[in-house]
C-alpha positions as CSV (number, residue, x, y, z in Angstrom):
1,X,13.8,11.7,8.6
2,X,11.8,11.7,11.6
3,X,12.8,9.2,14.4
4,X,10.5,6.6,15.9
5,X,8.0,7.5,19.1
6,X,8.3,3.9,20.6
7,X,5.2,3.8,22.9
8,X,6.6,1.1,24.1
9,X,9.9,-0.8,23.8
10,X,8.2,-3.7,21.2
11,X,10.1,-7.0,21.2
12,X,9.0,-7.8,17.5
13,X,10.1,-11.9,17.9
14,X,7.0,-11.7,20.5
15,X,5.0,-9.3,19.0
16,X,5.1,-11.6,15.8
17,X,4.5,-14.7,17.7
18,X,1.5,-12.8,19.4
19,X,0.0,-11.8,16.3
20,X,0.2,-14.9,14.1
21,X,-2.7,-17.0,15.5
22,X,-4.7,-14.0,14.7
23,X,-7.0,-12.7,12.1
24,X,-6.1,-10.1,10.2
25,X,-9.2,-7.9,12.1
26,X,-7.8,-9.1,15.4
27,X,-4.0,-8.0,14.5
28,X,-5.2,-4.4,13.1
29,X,-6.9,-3.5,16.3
30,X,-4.1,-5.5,18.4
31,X,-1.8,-2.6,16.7
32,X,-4.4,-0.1,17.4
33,X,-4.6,-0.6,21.1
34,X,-0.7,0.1,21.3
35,X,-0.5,3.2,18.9
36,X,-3.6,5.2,19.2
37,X,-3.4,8.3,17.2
38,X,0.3,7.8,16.1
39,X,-1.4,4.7,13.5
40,X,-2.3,5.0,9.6
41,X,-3.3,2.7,6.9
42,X,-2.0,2.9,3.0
43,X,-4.1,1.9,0.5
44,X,-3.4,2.2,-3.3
45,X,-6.8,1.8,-4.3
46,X,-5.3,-0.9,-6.4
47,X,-7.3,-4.6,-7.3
48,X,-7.4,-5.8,-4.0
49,X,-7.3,-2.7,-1.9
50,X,-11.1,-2.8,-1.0
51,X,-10.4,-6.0,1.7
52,X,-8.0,-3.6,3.7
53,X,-10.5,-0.9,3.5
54,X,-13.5,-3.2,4.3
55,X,-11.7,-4.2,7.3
56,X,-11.1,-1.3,8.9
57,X,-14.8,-0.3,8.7
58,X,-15.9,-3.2,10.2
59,X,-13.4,-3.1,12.9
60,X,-13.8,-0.5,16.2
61,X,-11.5,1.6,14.0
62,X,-14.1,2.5,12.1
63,X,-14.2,6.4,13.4
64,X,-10.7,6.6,14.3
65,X,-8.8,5.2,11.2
66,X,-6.2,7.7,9.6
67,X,-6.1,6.3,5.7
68,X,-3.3,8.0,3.5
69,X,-3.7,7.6,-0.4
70,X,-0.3,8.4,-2.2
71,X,-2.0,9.8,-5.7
72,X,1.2,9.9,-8.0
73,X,-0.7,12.4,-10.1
74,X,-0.4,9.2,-12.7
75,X,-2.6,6.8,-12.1
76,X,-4.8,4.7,-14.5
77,X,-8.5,6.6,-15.2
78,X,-10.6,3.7,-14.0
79,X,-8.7,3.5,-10.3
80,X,-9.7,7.3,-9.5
81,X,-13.4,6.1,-10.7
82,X,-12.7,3.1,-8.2
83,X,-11.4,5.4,-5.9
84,X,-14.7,6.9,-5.7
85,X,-16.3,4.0,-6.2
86,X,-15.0,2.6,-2.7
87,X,-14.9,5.8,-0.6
88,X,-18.4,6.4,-1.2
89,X,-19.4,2.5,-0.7
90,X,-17.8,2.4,2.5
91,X,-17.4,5.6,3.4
92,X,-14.2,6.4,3.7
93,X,-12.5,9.6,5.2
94,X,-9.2,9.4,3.4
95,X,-6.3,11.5,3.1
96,X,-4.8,12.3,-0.1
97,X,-0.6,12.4,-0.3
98,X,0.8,14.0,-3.5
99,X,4.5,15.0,-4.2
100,X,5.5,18.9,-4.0
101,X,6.7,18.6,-7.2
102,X,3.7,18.5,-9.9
103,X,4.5,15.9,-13.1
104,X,4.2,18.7,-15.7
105,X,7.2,20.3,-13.2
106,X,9.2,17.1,-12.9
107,X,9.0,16.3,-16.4
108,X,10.3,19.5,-17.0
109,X,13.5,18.9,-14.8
110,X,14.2,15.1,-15.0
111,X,11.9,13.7,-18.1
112,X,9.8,11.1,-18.1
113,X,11.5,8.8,-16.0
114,X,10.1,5.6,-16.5
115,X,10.8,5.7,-20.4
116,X,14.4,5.5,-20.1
117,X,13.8,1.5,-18.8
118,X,16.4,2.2,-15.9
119,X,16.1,1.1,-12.3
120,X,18.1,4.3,-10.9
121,X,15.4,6.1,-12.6
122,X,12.4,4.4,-11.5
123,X,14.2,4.9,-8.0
124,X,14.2,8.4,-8.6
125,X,10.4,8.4,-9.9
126,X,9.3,6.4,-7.0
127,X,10.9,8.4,-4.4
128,X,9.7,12.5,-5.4
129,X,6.2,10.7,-6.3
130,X,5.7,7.7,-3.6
131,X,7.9,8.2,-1.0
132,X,8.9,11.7,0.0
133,X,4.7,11.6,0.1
134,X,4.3,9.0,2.4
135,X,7.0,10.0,4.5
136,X,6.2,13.6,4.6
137,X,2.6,12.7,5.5
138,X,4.0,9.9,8.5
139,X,6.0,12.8,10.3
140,X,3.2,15.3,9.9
141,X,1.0,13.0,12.2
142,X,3.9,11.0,14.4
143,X,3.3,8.3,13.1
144,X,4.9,4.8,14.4
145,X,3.1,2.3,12.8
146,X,1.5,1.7,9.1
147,X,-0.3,-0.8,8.1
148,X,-0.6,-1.5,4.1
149,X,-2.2,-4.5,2.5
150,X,1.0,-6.6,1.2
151,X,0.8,-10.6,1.3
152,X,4.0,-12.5,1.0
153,X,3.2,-14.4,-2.4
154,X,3.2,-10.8,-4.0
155,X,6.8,-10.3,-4.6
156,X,10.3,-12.3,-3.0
157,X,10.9,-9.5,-0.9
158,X,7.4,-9.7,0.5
159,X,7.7,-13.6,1.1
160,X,10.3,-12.5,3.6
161,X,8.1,-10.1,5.5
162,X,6.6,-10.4,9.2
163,X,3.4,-9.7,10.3
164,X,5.2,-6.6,11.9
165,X,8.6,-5.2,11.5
166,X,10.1,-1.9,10.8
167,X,11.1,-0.1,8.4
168,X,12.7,3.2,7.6
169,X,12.6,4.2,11.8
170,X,8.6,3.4,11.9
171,X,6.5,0.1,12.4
172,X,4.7,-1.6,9.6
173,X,1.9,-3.8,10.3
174,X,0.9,-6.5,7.4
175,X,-2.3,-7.8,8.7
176,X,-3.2,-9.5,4.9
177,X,0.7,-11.3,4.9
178,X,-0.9,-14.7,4.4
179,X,-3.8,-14.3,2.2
180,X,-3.8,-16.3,-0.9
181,X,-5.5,-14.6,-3.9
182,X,-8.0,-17.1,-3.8
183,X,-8.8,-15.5,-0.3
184,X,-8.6,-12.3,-1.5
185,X,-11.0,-13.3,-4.2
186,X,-13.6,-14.8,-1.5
187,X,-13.3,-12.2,0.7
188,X,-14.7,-9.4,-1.6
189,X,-17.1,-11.9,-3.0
190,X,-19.0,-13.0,0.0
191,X,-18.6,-9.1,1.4
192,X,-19.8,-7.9,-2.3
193,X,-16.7,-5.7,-2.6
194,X,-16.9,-4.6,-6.3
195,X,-13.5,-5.2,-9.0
196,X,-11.3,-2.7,-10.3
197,X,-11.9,-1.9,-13.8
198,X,-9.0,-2.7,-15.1
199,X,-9.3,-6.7,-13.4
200,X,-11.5,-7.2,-16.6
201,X,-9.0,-6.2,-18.8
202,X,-6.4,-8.8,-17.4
203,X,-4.8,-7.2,-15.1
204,X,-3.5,-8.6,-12.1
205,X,-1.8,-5.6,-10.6
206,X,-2.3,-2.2,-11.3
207,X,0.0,1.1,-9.9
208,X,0.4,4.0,-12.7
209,X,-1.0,4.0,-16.2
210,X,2.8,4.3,-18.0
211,X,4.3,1.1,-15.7
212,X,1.0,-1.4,-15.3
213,X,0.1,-3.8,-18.0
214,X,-2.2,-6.9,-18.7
215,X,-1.1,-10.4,-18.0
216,X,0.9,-12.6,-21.0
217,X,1.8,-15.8,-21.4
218,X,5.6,-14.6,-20.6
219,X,4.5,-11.6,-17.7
220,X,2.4,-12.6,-14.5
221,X,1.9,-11.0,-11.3
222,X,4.5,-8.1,-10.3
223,X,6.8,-8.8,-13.5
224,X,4.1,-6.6,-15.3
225,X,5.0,-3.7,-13.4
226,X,7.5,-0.9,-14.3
227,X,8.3,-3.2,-17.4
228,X,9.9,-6.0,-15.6
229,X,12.6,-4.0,-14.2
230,X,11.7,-3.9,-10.3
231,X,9.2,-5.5,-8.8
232,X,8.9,-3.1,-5.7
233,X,8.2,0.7,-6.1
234,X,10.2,1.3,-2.6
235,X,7.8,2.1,-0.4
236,X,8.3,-1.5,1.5
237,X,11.7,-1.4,1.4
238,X,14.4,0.3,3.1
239,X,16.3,1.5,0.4
């Protein structure tokens, strides 16, 4: 894996203590002004992806940004149609990451890996389809810090998260930590930010078709994903 550029030798306890009076607007262009070209954003163009996205075009990134999409090869119909959806509303420039390995060809070699209900192999899935991606992707461009859309109330490993941190040798920037859903939900109303399909249908979290359901009375949040199992796909993790 490709070692860190520091630009400059961060002191994250300050950096964080800079960046928490700030709006998450002010903290994405805060990053910006440090990393320049070696900066990306993530998105998923999951249920609440278009706030990042409508931030960044109305921030003075709006020419620069570098936005990755990790495409699995398996996502849910109605997200590409989203995809579109959004790119074309706020016109995007986005870069799509898929994994060398096609899923006809990795079904071939390992199965379908999320059927077998076992957290080694949705490890495995996660890592040839999400990671390896992102990662391949991150060194292509040097880059030092990501910024993704995660909010603390999402998962208990994101309720331990900083507004910036590292992670796997590379800075990631969480300029959404603090939102609520309810902001969420305000935000893309009073900005007219259309829903995901699939928000309609009860969903309250949507990755790949085979490992997103609707909300039950027993499953909320990230406990419908990859049937209960994990709530994280690894990609903000270290592991």
């Amino acid at each position: 894996m490709q070692a860190i550029k520091k630009p400059v030798n961060l002191d994250l306890n300050i950096c964080n203590q800079e960046l928490l009076p700030l709006d998450a607007k002010e903290r994405i262009e805060w990053a910006y002004e440090i990393f320049k070209e070696n900066f990306a954003f993530t998105t998923s163009f999951g249920l609440q992806s278009s706030v990042l996205l409508h931030l960044i075009q109305n921030s003075k990134l709006k020419s620069k940004a570098r936005i990755f999409w990790i495409d699995t090869g398996y996502l849910p119909p109605e997200t590409y149609i989203y995809a579109n959806q959004l790119i074309e509303q706020l016109s995007l420039k986005i870069e799509v990451l898929q994994s060398d390995i096609s899923p006809a060809r990795m079904e071939a070699l390992y199965g379908k890996l999320w059927e077998n209900n076992e957290e080694g192999d949705i490890e495995k899935y996660h890592k040839i389809r999400k990671i390896e991606p992102l990662e391949k992707g991150f060194s292509k461009y040097e880059i030092n810090c990501w910024v993704s859309g995660v909010r603390a109330e999402q998962t208990g490993n994101r309720s331990k998260m900083r507004v910036i941190d590292q992670i796997r040798n590379r800075y990631a920037l969480r300029p959404l930590l603090g939102w609520t859903n309810k902001d969420i939900y305000y935000y893309m109303k009073d900005n007219k930010l259309p829903q995901h399909p699939l928000f309609f249908k009860g969903f309250s979290t949507v990755g790949d078709w085979h490992s997103s359901t609707p909300e039950t009375e027993g499953k909320k949040g990230r406990s419908t994903r990859f049937g209960g199992i994990k709530e994280e796909c690894g990609l903000h993790t270290e592991d």
